[in-house]
N, C-alpha and C positions, 0 to 999 in steps of 0.2 A: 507211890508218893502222891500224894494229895498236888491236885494245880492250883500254883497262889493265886490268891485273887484280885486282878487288877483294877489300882484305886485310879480315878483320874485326880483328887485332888492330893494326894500323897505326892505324885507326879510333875504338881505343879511346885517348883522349889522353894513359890513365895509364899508356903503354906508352913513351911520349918517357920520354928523359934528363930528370933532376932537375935545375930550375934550380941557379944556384948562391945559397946560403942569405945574405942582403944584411944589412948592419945593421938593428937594430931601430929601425923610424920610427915609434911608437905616435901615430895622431891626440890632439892634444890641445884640450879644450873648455875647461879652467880659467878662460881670462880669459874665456870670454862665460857663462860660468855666474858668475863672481865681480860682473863689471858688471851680472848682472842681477840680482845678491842687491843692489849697491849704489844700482842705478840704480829698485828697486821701487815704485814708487807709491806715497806716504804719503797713508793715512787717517786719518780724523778720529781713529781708536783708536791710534794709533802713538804709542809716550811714549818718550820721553828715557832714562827708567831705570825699570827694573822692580824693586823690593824683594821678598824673596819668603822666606817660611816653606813650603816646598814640601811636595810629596804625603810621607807617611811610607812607611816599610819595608812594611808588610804591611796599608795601610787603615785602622786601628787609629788610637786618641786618643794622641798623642807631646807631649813635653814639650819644645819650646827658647826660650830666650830669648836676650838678648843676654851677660851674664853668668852665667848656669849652664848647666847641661847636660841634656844629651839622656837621655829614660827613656820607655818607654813607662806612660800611666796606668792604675792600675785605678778612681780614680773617677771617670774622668766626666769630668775637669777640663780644660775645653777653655782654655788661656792666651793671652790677649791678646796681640797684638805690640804691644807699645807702642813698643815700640825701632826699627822699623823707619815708624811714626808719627813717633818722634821725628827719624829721618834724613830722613824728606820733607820736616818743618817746615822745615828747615833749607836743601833742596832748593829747595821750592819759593818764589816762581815762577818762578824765572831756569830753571828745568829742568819739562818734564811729567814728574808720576812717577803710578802705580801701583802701591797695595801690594795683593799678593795671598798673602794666608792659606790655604793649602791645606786644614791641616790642619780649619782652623774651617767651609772651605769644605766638607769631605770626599771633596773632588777624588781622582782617581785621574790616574795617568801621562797617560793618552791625553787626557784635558779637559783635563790643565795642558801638554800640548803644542801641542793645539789654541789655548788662551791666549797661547802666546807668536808660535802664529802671525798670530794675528791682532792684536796688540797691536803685532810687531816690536821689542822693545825695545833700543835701541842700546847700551845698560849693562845688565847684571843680575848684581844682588846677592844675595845667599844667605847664609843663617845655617848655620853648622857644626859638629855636634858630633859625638863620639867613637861613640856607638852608633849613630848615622847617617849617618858619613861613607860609606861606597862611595853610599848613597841619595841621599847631599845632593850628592855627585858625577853624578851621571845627570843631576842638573837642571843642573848646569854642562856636562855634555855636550852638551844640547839647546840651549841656547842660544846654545852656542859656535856649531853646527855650524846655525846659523840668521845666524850674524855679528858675535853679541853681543860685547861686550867684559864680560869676566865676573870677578866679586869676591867673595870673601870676607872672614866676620868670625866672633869667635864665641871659645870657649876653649877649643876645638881647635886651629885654627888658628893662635891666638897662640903658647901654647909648640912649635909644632914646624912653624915656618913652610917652612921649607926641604924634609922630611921629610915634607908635604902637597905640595908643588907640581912634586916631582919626581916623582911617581909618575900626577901626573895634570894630564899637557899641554894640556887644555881648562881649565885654570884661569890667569888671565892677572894678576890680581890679588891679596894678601890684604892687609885692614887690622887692624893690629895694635893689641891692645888696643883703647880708648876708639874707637870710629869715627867719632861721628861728626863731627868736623870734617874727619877725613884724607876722607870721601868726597865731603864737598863741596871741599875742596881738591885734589882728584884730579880732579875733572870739571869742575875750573876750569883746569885744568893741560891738562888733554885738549883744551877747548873754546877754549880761552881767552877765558872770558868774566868776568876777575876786576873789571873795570870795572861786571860786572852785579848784585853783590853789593851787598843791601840795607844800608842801615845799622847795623840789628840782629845781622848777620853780621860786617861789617867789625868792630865792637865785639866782637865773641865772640874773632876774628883777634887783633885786638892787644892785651886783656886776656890771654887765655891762655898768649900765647906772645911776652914783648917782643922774642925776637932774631925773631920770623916777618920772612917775604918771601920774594916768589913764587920757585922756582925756575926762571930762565931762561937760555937760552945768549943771548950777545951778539948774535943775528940776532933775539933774542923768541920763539924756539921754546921748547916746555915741556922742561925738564930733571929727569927725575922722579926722580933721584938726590937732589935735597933737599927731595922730598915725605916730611915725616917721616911716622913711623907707617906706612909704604910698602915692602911687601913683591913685588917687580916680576921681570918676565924681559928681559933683554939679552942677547939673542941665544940661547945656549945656557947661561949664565950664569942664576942666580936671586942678582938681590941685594937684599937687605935693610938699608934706610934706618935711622936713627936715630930713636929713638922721638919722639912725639908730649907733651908734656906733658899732664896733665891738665887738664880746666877747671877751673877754681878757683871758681866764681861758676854754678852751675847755674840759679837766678834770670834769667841773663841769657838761658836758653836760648830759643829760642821754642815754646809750648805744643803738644802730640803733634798731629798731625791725625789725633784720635779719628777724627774723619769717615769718612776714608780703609779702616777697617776693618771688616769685617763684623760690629757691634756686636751685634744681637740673636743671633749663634752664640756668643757666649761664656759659656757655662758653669757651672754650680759646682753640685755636687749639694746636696740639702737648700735650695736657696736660690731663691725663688720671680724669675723675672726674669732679666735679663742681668747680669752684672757685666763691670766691667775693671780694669785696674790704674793707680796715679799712680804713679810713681817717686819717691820721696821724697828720697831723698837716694842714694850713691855711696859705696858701702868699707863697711868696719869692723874698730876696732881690736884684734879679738883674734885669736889666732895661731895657730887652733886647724888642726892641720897638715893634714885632711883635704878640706878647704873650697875650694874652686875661686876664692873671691875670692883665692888667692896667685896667681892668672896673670889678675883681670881689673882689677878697681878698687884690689884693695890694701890698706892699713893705711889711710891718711888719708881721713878718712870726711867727703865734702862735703855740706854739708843747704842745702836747700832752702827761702827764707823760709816760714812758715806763709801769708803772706799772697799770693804767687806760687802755693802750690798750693791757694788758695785760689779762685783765677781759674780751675784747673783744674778743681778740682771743678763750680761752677758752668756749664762748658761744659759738663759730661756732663751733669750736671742737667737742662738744654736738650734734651739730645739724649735725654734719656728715658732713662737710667742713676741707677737709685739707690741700684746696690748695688759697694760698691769694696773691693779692693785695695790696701793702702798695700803696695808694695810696694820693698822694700830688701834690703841684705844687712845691716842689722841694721836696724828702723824707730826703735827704741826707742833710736837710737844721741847723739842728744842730748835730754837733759829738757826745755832750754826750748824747743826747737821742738815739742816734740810738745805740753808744755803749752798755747802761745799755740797750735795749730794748735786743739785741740781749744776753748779760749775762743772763739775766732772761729767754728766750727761751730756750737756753744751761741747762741754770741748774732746772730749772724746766719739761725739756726734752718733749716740748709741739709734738715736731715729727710733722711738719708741712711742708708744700714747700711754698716756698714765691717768689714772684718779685720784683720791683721797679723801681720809675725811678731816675735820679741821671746828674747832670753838673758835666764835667771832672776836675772842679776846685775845688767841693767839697768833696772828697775822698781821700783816702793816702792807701796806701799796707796794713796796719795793721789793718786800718776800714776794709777794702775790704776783708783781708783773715777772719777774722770776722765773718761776714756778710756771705761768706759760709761757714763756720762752723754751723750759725744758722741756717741754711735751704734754704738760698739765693740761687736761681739756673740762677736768670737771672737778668740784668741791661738794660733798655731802655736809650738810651743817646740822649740828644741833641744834635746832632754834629754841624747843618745843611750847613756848606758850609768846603770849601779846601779854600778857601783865606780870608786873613786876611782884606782885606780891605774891607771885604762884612761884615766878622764881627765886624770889628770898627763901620763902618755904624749904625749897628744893635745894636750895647749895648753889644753886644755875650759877647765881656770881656772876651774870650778866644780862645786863641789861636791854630794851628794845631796839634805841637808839645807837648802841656799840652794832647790832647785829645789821642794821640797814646801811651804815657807814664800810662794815668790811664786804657785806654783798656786791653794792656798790663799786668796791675796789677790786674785787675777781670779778665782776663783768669787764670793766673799763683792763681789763690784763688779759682779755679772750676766753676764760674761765666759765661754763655753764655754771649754775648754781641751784642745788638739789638743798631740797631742804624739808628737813623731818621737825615734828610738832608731833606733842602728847595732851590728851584730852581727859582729864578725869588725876591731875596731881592734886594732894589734899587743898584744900580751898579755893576746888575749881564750882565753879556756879556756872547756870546758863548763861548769866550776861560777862565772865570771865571766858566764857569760850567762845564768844559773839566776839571780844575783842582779838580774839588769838586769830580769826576767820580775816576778820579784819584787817589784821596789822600782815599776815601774808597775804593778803591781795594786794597790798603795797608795797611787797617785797621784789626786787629783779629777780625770782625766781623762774628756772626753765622747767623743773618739776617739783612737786611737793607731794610729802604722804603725811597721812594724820593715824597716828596709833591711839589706842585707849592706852592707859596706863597700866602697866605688868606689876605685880609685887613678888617680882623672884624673891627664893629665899636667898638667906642672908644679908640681902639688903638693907639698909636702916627703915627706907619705903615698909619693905616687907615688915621688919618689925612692928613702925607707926599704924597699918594695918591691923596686927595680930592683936595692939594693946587698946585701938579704939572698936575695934569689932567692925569693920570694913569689910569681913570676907563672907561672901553671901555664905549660905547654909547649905551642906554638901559638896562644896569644892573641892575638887581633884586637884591631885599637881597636871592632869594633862588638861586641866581649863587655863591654868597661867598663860596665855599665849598673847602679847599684845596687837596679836595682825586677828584672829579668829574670833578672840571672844572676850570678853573680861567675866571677873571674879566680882569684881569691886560691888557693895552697893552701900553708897554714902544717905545719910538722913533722908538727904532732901536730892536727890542726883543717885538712882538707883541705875542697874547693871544695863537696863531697856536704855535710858535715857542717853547714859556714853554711849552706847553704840550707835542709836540715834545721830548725835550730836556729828559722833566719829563721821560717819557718811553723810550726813548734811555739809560740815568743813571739804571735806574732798569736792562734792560735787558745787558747791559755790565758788570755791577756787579754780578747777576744771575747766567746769563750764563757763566759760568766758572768753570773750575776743582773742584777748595776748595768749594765753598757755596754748588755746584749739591753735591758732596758725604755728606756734612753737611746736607742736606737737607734729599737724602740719609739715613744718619742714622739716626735721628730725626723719617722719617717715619718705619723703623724695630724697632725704640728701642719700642714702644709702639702698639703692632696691635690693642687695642681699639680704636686708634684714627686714624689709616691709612685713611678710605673712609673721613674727616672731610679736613684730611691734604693733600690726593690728591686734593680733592676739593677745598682747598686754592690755592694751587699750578697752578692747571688750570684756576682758575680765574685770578690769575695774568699772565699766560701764554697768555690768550686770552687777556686780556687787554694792556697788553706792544704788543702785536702786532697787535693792532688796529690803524695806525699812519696811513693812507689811510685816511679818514675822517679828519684828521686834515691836511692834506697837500693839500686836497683840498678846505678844506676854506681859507686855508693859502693862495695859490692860489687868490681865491675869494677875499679876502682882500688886496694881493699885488696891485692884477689887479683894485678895486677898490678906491686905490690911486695913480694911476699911472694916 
């Protein structure tokens, strides 16, 4: 027999003819990777729903709550979630929940992911706002992509519900406006466990809303189409339910689960201690066009018995809080509650320190000496301009001379008096804000801040914006921010110029005799809080004299209309 003869390239295999090219058969793992996210072990740490104030944009102290909006702070002021307290009360016990405070925590990405690992949470909730939407979106991407069913709320989300959930498919939920009953009526809906609903709850149900009842299809499956206040995806479709009524009866509510929050991180510079906040009451009735209450509580302003958040106070009391926040969209929005609230402080001698915030049109000498008697040490005011014709514009509905008369009247009642001003509302001119500078330097004011002007959505502001072409060219929702930066650029008063203005107002009011020895003594009266209050103090030092960077865009933008 002949010896074959050995080829080296026959030998090489890449020398055969090319199969022929077959359809594409991609293995697939989905369903055993899906069953084993669902089929997981549950630990003793695994909750029902997670509520969460997540990490901020850059590490930094961020501002959200459940009706206002997103800012980063320059004091210090770390903000209690009470509102997502208040959603647990309501929650629990029929549901385990966890509220987790990022910001209070000072969590970063990686620790709040590690959280959701090990917690698992089968719901997660998230607050939303405009300078922190793509951020407050991440934490909806983690969670989705862990199993979560995931929700928003907030006063982003409400006016532009559709317009958020298109653009980011890891959001499966938003609750609009008022939350929280839509999100225990959602994970009642989900769960079906409306038989598990306390008494306290069932009464909240059928005072607030007499046509309520549950949405069901005729088999008893959940039908979330008559989840009002319900902002939902069907299929490729995003639809949006019919609103929620308000509560009518806040009294009825059940008390925040302070507990639930990381009490000793909250905050307040100058103030020896922790504070938190009571929610006093919901709305107010004036109509001032910039104001974010037009997309969240509204005009009809619901309060609170004095005697209900009187059970409130005493629980922090307990828990070793003795310094509070009344906090509202206007505190001062009915006289006899505030009156009775403050008699029963008095004479029940609860020894507390409080704040608040308050319009110069809703107070009189007799509230006001009152008010410190009960503990009152300080009033936030809305002042925000020196001329009238900025505040006709605006709705303000008040005037220069109402605002120096009630300052006035909480100094002489031992009352500090804080007071906020907006720089850039429509028919603000340089020599309009020359006046505003003015008119609070002659104000008994112990501190003052100067914002540019925000045009959140839903606003009427925000509208008067959209239809005069106010909003410079490529703005973000995360440039809406009135402490960071503005949007705004007017004719003749573009975006360089408010910021400008903004820090020029601070540091002429500041720097001056009366506020430097206020400040002054503010920092001796308290040496626990001296290193917090320098630290505020130099942030706004560095930042009012950061106007180098704006005068050369300013520049940049003159010269590119020219």
């Amino acid at each position: 027999m002949a010896k074959e003869t050995f080829d080296p390239i026959r030998e090489n295999r890449g020398s055969r003819a090319a199969l022929k090219v077959p359809r594409a058969n991609f293995p697939n793992a989905d369903e055993i990777v899906r069953q084993g996210l669902l089929e997981d072990s549950k630990s003793v740490e695994t909750v029902d729903i997670m509520l969460v104030n997540p990490p901020s944009p850059d590490g930094g102290i961020w501002i959200r709550s459940q009706h206002r909006v997103g800012r980063r702070t320059r004091e210090n002021m770390i903000w209690p979630q009470v509102s997502l307290a208040q959603m647990a009360a309501l929650l629990h016990p029929t549901y385990k929940v966890k509220v987790v405070d990022a910001i209070a925590e000072r969590m970063s990405w990686s620790e709040f992911s590690a959280l959701l690992d090990r917690h698992k949470p089968r719901y997660y909730l998230t607050q939303v706002t405009a300078p922190t939407l793509e951020n407050d979106m991440y934490g909806v991407f983690l969670a989705k992509a862990r199993g979560a069913y995931t929700i928003a709320f907030g006063t982003h989300v409400t006016p532009i519900p559709r317009e958020t959930m298109r653009p980011y498919p890891s959001l499966d939920f938003i609750l609009l406006g008022e939350p929280d009953l839509t999100i225990r009526d959602l994970l009642d809906h989900l769960e079906g466990k409306f038989d598990k609903r306390p008494a306290n709850i069932q009464k909240l149900f059928a005072d607030h809303d007499p046509t309520y009842k549950p949405s069901l299809n005729e088999d008893g499956t959940a039908n979330l189409s008559g989840v009002k206040g319900l902002v939902w995806r069907r299929g490729d479709e995003i639809v949006m339910n019919g609103t929620r009524p308000f509560i009518h009866n806040l009294s009825d509510m059940p008390l925040p689960m302070h507990e639930l929050l990381p009490l000793q991180k909250y905050r307040m510079p100058l103030l020896k201690g922790p504070f938190t906040f009571i929610v006093t009451s919901r709305g107010c009735p004036a109509a001032c066009t910039y104001c974010i209450k037009h997309v969240s509580y509204q005009f009809s302003a619901r309060v609170r018995s004095p005697e209900n958040i009187m059970q409130e106070l005493w629980k922090l009391k307990n828990l070793g809080i003795n310094n509070i926040h009344m906090y509202a969209d206007l505190f001062t929005v009915n006289r006899d509650q505030v009156v009775g609230l403050c008699q029963l402080m008095i004479e029940q001698k609860i020894n507390i320190k409080w704040t608040c915030n308050s319009r110069v049109d809703y107070v009189d000498e007799e509230m006001l000496a009152l008010m410190g008697k009960a503990g009152c040490w300080l009033i936030s005011w809305g002042i925000e301009s020196g001329n009238e014709q900025i505040l006709k514009h605006a709705r303000k509905g008040v005037y220069p001379e109402k605002a120096a008369n009630s300052l006035r009247a909480a100094k002489k009642a031992g009352i500090k008096n804080w007071g906020y001003f907006i720089i850039g509302l429509p028919g603000e001119t340089e020599t309009t804000i020359r006046e505003t500078i003015e008119f609070a330097k002659k104000l008994p004011l112990d501190i003052a801040l100067f914002h540019v002007a925000a045009p959140y959505p839903g606003t009427p502001f925000f509208f008067e914006v959209v239809k005069n072409g106010w909003f410079r060219a490529g703005t973000r929702w995360e440039q809406v921010d009135m402490d960071k930066g503005t949007v705004l650029d007017y004719p003749d008063l573009p975006a360089e110029r408010l910021l400008y203005w903004q820090k020029r107002a601070f540091r002429e009011w500041a720097f001056r005799p009366g506020p430097i020895m206020t400040y002054l003594k503010m920092l001796m009266s308290d040496t626990s809080t001296l290193s917090s209050a320098i630290n505020v103090g130099l942030q706004h030092l560095n930042w009012s004299s950061s106007e180098s960077e704006s005068k050369e865009r300013f520049a940049i933008a003159r010269a590119s209309k020219a």
